[in-house]
Structure formats: structure tokens, C-alpha cells
N, C-alpha and C positions, 0 to 999 in steps of 0.2 A: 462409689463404694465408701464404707464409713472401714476405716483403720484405728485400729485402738493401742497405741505404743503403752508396754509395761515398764518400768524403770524400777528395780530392785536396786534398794537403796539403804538397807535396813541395818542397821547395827553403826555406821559408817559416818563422816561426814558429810556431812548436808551438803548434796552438790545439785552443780547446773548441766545439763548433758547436751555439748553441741552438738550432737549428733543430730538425737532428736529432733531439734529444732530446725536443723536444716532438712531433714527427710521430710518432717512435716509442711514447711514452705514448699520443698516442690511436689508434694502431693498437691499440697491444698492448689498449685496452680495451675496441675492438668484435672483441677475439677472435685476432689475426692475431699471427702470428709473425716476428720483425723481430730482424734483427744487422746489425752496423757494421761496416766495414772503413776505417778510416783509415790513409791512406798518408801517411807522415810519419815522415824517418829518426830522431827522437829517440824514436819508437816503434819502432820494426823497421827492416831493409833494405828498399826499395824491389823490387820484385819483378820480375825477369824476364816476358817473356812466356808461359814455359813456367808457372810457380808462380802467374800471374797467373788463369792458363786453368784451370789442379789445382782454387783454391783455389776458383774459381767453380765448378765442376764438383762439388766438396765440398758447396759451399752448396747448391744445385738450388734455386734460389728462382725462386718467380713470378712477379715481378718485381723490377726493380733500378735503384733510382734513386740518380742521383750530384749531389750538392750543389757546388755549384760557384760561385767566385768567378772574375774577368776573370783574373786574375795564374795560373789553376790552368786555364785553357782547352783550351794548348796541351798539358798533362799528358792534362787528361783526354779530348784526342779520340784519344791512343794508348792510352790505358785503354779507351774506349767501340772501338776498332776491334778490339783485342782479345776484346772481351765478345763483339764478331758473330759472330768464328769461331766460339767458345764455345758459346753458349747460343742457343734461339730466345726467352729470355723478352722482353718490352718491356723498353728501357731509357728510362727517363724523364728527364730535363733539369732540376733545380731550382737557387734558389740563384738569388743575385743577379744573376750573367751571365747567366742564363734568362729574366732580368727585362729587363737593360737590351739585350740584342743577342739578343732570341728569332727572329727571320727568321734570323740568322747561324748558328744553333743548327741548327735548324730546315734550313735549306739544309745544313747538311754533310751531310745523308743516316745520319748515326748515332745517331741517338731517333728511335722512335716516338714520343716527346710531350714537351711542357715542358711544365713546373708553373708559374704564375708568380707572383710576393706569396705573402703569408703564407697558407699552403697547408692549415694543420691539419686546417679542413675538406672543402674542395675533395680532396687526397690519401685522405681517407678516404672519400668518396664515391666515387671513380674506384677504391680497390683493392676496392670492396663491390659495386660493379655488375661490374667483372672478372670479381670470382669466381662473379659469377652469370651470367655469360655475356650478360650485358646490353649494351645500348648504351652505352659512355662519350662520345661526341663531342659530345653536350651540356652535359657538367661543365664551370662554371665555372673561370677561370682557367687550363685547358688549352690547351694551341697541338699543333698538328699541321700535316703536310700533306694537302691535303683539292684534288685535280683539278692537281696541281703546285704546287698555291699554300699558302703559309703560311694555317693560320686560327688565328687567338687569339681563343679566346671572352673574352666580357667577363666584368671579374673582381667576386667576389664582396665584399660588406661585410668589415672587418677585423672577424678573430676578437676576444670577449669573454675577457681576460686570465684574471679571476677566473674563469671557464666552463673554463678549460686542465687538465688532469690533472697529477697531480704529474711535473718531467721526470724524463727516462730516464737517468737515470747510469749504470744495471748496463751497459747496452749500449755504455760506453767503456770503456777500459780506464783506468780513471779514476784510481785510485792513481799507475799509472805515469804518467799527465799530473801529476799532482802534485808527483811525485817529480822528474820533468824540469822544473819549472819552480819549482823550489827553493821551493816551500811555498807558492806561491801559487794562487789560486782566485777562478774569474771567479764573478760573479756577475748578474742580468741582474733589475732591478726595474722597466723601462718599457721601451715600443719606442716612436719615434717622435721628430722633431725639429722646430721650431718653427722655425727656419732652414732658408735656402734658398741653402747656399754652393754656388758653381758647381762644384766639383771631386768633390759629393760627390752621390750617387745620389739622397739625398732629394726634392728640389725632384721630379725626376723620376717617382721613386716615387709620389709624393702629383698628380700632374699623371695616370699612367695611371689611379689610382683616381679622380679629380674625375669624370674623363671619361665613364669605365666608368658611375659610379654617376650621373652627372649632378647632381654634388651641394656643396655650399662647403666651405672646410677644416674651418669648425666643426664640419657636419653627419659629415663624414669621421669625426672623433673620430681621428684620427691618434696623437694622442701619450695612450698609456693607459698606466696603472700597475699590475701585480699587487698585490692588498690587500697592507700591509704584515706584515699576520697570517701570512698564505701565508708570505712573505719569511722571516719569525722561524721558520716548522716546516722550511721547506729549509735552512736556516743549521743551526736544530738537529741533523735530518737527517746535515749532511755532519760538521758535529762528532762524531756519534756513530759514525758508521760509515766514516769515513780517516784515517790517519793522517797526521800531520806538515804537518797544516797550518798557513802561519804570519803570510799573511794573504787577506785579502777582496777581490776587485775590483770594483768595480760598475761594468758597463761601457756603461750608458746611454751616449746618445750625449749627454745633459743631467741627471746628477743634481738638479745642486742649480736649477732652473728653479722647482720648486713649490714656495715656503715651507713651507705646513702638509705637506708630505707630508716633506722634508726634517724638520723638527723630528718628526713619528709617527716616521719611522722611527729615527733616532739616540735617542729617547726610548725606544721596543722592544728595540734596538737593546743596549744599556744594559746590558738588563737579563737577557739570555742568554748573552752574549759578551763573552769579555775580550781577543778578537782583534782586531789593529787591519784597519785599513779604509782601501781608497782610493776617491776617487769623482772622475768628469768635473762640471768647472765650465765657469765662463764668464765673461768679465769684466764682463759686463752680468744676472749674474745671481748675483753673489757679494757678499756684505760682513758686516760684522762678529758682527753676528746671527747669521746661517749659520755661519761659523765656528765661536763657540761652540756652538751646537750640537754642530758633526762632531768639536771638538776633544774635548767633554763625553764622547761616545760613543765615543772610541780611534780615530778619523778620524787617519791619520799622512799623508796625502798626497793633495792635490789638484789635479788634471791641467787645464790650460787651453789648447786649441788658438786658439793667435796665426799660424801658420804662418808668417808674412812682418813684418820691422820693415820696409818698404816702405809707407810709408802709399797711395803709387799703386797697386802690385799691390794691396793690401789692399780697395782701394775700385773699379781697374776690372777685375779679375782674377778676385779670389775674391769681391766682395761680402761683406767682415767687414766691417764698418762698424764700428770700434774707433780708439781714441787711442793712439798709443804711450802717454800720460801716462795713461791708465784703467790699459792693462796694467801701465806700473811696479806701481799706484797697491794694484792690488787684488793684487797677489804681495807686495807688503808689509803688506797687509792680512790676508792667509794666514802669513804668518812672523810677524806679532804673538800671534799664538795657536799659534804653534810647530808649525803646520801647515808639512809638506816640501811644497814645490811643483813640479810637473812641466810642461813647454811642450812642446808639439808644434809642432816648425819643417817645411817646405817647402824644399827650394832647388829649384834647376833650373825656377823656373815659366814659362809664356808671359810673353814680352817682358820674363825678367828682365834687367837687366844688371849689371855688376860690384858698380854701387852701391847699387842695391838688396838685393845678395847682401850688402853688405856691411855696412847697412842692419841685416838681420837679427842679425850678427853683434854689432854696437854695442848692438842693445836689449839684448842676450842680457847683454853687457857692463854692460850701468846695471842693467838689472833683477838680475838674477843669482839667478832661482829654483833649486832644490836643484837642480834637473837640466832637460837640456833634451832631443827627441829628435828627431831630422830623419829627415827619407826624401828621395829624388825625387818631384818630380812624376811620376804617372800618371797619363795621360788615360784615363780611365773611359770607354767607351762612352754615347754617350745622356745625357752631360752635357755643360755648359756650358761649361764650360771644356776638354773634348775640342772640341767646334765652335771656341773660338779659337785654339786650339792648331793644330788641322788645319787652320783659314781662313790661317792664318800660313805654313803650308807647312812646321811646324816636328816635325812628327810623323818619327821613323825607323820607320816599320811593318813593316818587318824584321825591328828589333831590339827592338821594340815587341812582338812576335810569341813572342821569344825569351826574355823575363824573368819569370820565376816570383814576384818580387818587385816591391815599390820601394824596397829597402835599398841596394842592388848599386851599381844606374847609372843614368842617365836616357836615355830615348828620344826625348831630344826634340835640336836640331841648335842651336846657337847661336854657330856660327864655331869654329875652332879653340883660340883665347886665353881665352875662356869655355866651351868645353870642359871644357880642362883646368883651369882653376880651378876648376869642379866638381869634378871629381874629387878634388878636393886638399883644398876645405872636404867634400864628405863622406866622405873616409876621417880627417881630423882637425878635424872644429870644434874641438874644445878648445882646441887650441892657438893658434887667432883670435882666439877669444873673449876667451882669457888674453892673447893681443897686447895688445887694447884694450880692458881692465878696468883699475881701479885698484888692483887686488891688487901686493903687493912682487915678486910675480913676472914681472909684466909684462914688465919689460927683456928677463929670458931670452927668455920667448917671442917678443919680436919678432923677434929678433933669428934664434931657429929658422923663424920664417914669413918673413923675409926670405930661406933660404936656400930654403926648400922653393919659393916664385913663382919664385924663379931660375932653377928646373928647367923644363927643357926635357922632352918628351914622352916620349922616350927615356930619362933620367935619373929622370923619376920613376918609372916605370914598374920601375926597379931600387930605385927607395929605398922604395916605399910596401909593399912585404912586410914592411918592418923595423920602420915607422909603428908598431906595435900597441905590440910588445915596446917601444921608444925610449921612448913615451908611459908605459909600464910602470913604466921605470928609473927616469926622472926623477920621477913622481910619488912614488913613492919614497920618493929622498931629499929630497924637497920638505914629505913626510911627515915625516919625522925630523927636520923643522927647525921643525916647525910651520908653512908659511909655507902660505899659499891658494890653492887651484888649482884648474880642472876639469879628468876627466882621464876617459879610457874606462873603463867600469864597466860589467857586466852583460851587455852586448850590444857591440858593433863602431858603434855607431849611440847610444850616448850617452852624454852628458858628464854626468858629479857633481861638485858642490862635495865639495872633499875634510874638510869641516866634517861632512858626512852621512856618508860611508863611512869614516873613522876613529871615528866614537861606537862604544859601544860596540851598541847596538840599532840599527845600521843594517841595514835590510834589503833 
């Protein structure tokens, strides 16, 4: 059968979808024939409905399912109404919205079916009874409507990592993601998280399998590693056959969690590659050990989600149970072995206020890892902190409805005055941060964030097109004097010490 995965990707950043790629390797190896379409303008123009209809018409596949996160919904239920005219094949529903809002999926009238969890198996049992004209309404982890009503059968055991076929990379356009993402390359060595932050899908996730399977997290096996062996022949792999690559992501949601598996692999690691590598930590699962380790192996950055200097939000919010005094404690434990450190901040969360925002701003300030990177909160369907957010009354479901991202804006209502002071720290943290650091630059920036809170809603609104470039100028000449700063690099959403992006190997 020929299968044609959709990947709505539009507004967003450029990503690689492991998903896909594994569904497509075990299609492709019981036989079936399987292409991608990622819509995503740093790939191509976004399509008309005319080109959208051609291109399906082009394909004539059997079926067509579209991978879908919350933020790519509203995308793709004009992509999925276009498909109806189009085509009679089934279109299927996967992908983590499929998981956390399957009735909502399910009710729009546009799939015949959702996929839900890690689907390798369950997908390849449903296209093999298809094409044999069989019953599928008993496949595992399928949802349908069945008499009016939503049914989601119950979902099966998580797939055996090492059991997976090698992924699919021919079926991306995989150079050109490369190439647009200036030499970097994800890479995926475990699924699964040991936490249970309220903002974030897991708790959930692991809550519809407990249930399904009637079973504890241990028996779950949640959190699995691909052999590290595997890991070294995909690395080799991608070294051999693209070019310009120039580093490694490993985008577990917890690399460094398993001592022995953290030392096998930078030990492997080592011994094939002279490309550096980033990997996700944590602060309760990182220290000096580890480090030498990732530093031994060309490890150049390690990523820690703090979200909030707010120790309140931290403990009744998100459920991080952390110290401001662990986080300094362990980014200075990362810089002593000349590891770049990277933070994932929050603003905009339920029941933040000024000073909680500002909270964050000050740790950002004492700690001062190489870089820091904020989004909005988005309340995720089916979590936790979607319930207190919406119990608050604080949800905009309009404009909530409306955003492709969480870089942009936030959708959630916090009076006027805090409004607008979000908007002002995320189109310029840097410039906060710098306020209240003890860098020699400090003075300036206050004294720029004194002018920018003066602005009124209408005034900023005419100054912040300028933001970017301003930030530009002055880092600058901030450069040419040597003096220390954070300042927007890479993306619109994050601040570098300017110690990192003046070396000469910064990357």
C-alpha cells in the first residue's frame, strides 16, 4: 500500500519528527510504500488549496495520516478539510494532539481514525489488515467513531526500542533540514521521563498507559534507551551520508538521568566522532562526574529546564521541586568543565505576577548560564496545568485557538499592566537580565528598561519592530569594548553571553 505521512509544521520551528521516521521504517519493512510531506516555510512555500489538492492527487495513496502536535491543530484541520474534497482515502489522526484531545479530534468529523501513543506497532497492524480488507476496529490504540460516540480502544504495551528498524531519514528532506538549521542535527537515544511536570504531556501520557494496561510505572518500562551500539551505527550513518554537519542534539527529554548509560555512551561516543554534542540535564541529576564525562566526549552544551526563578510557581504550578541555590550551583558545576549551559525559561504562567516574572529574571542574572531560552506558557490540553489555568478563568480560547506557537504571545489574560509587561520581557529578556546582572554594563541597560516599562501600549507597539535591530547595535559596540552582555542570537527567543558568540568556535 503507498501511505502518505502529513507533518504540519507551519508557523513554528523547523523540526525533525522521530515519529515519522520510525513508522515509516517499519512500514517500509513489512513491504509498503511510504512519503512525507512537511509543511514548513524554511522547506518550501506553504501551499494553496489548489497545490494542496494537485499534490495529493499526485500521491494517490491509500491512506494518509497526519502527525500533529496542539500548536499545528488549527493548521491542520484546513489541511485535513482539504484532503475530503480530494481524496476518499482514510485520513488518520496521530501525534501528540491525537493523544491528549482524541474526542476533540475525533468530534471534528475530519479522520476516520486516531492513532494514539507510540504507534509503530499498532500503525502497522491497521495498514496490514486495510490492505487486506479486514476488520481494523479492534487495533489497539485506535479511536474512531463507533454509533456517534468516540471509541478508543485500549492502547497497547510501549514498543521494544532495540526491536525498532533503523529510522527513515530518505523520506525527509533531510540535507535541506540541515542546511536550514545551520549544521545542526537532532538526535533521539531514549523516550520517556521520570517526572511529572504539570505543563508537560507526560504525567498524562504514562497515566493513559497505567490504566489501559492496568499496570505500575515500573511494570510500564516508560523510560527506555536504544542500545548505545545502535546510537554509534546512526551517528556513523548520518556522518557518512550529509553533509555539513556541525553538531549533535540529543533531545531526550533526560539525557543525563542514567549514570552507566551517560558514561557507555560518551565513552562510544569518543571513539567515532569528533563532533560536538549537546544533551538535556537536570539539576537533580547532574554533577561533576557527568560532566567529565560529556566534556571527555566533545559534550559543548548542556540544557537545563528551570522554567521559573519563582520558587512558588515552581512548587505550586509546575511541580519542579528545585532550589534556586541547586540551579546556580549545578550551572557552575557545568562551566567548571567548560561546558556552555543553556535554561529553558516560562513567562506568562498561571497566577504569575510581576515578581515572580521578575524572580526569573534575577536568577537568570546570578546564575548567568551561556544562554537562556523562554517561550509562553501554553496550556496543553489534558494537563495539569491546562486545568489550573482554565479553573482560573485565565485561558483566551480564541487566541489560544489562533497560535501556531509559544514563541509569539501568550493566551492566557492577566490584566492589562501585566499584559504588557509580558510582552516587553519576551520580545527583550536580555536587556532585564542585563538591568540586574553585575556585569559593567548594567547601568545602560537599566536605564533602557526604565524607558521601555514607560511605554505605554500604543508606544510600544511602535518601538518593539525596532527591539531586534537596537539590541543588534548596541551589542556591537558592547563587543568592541569587550565589555559583557546578553544579547539576541540565533533565534528572536534567546539571549547569549556575549563570552560564547564572540569565541571563535561558537556555534
Amino acid at each position: 500500500m503507498k501511505i502518505l505521512f502529513i507533518y504540519p509544521n507551519a508557523g513554528s520551528q523547523l523540526g525533525f519528527n522521530y515519529g515519522i521516521a520510525h513508522l515509516s521504517a517499519v512500514l517500509r519493512r513489512a513491504g509498503h510504500r511510504v512519503s512525507l510531506w512537511q509543511l514548513c516555510e524554511d522547506i518550501g512555500p506553504l501551499p494553496s488549496e489548489k497545490q494542496f489538492s494537485k499534490r495529493l492527487r499526485r500521491e494517490a495513496a491509500d491512506i494518509i495520516g497526519f502527525s500533529v502536535v496542539t500548536n499545528q491543530w488549527a493548521y491542520t484541520k484546513k489541511l485535513a478539510a482539504w484532503a475530503r474534497k480530494t481524496t476518499s482515502a482514510p485520513l488518520i489522526c496521530g501525534g501528540i494532539h491525537a493523544m491528549a484531545a482524541a474526542e476533540e479530534v475525533l468530534h471534528s468529523g475530519l479522520f476516520d481514525y486516531i492513532m494514539r501513543g507510540e504507534a509503530e506497532d499498532a500503525l502497522a497492524e491497521f495498514v496490514d489488515r486495510f490492505s487486506r480488507g479486514q476488520d481494523v476496529t479492534t487495533v489497539a490504540n485506535l479511536g474512531f467513531i463507533q454509533n456517534g460516540k468516540p471509541r478508543l480502544n485500549p492502547l497497547r504495551p510501549l514498543p521494544d526500542l532495540a526491536a525498532l528498524p533503523f529510522k527513515d531519514y530518505e523520506i525527509f528532506d533531510f540535507q535541506k533540514i540541515i542546511d536550514a538549521k545551520n549544521g545542526w542535527v537532532g538526535l533521539m537515544a531514549s523516550r520517556g521521563c521520570p517526572f511529572s511536570c504539570t505543563y508537560c504531556f507526560n504525567h498524562q501520557f504514562v497515566s493513559h498507559y497505567r490504566k489501559d494496561l492496568a499496570c505500575s510505572f515500573k511494570q510500564l518500562n516508560y523510560i527506555r534507551h536504544f542500545p548505545v551500539e545502535q546510537m554509534m551505527i546512526e551517528i556513523e550513518y548520518l556522518q557518512d551520508h550529509y553533509r555539513n554537519i556541525r553538531m549533535f542534539i540529543l533531545d531526550d527529554d533526560l539525557f543525563t538521568f542514567y549514570r552507566a548509560y551517560v558514561r557507555q555512551f560518551c565513552e562510544s561516543y569518543r571513539k567515532i566522532s569528533q563532533l560536538p554534542f549537546v544533551v538535556n540535564g537536570h539539576v537533580g541529576f547532574f554533577d561533576k562526574t557527568r560532566a567529565r564525562w560529556l566534556a571527555d566526549a566533545n559534550c559543548k552544551i548542556v540544557k537545563f529546564g528551570v522554567e521559573s526563578g519563582s520558587d512558588r510557581i515552581r512548587r505550586q504550578v509546575l511541580q519542579r521541586r528545585m532550589k534556586n541555590k541547586k540551579i546556580v550551583a549545578t550551572i557552575e558545576t557545568a562551566h567548571q568543565f567548560d561546558l556552555h549551559t543553556s535554561v529553558f525559561l516560562m513567562i506568562g504562567l498561571p497566577g504569575e505576577t510581576r515578581d515572580d516574572l521578575m524572580a526569573t529574571i534575577d536568577l537568570m542574572a546570578r546564575a548567568q548560564p551561556g544562554r537562556y531560552r523562554w517561550s509562553f506558557f501554553f496550556p496543553f490540553p489534558d494537563t495539569s496545568a491546562f486545568d489550573i489555568a482554565r479553573d482560573s478563568d485565565a485561558i483566551d480560547f480564541e487566541k489560544m485557538s489562533r497560535l501556531n506557537n509559544f514563541t509569539d504571545a501568550s493566551c492566557l489574560r492577566f490584566g492589562p499592566q501585566q499584559d504588557l509587561l509580558l510582552k516587553k520581557v519576551g520580545r527583550i529578556m536580555p536587556w532585564f537580565v542585563n538591568a540586574r546582572s553585575d556585569f559593567e554594563t548594567a547601568g545602560f541597560y537599566q536605564r533602557r528598561v526604565e524607558e521601555i516599562l514607560a511605554l505605554d501600549e500604543a508606544a510600544w507597539q511602535q518601538r518593539e519592530p525596532e527591539i531586534e535591530q537596537e539590541d543588534r547595535e548596541i551589542s556591537q559596540k558592547f563587543v568592541r569594548r569587550g565589555l559583557r552582555h546578553y544579547a539576541l542570537k540565533y533565534n528572536r527567543f534567546m539571549g547569549v553571553i556575549s563570552d560564547y558568540f564572540t569565541s571563535e568556535d561558537g556555534l
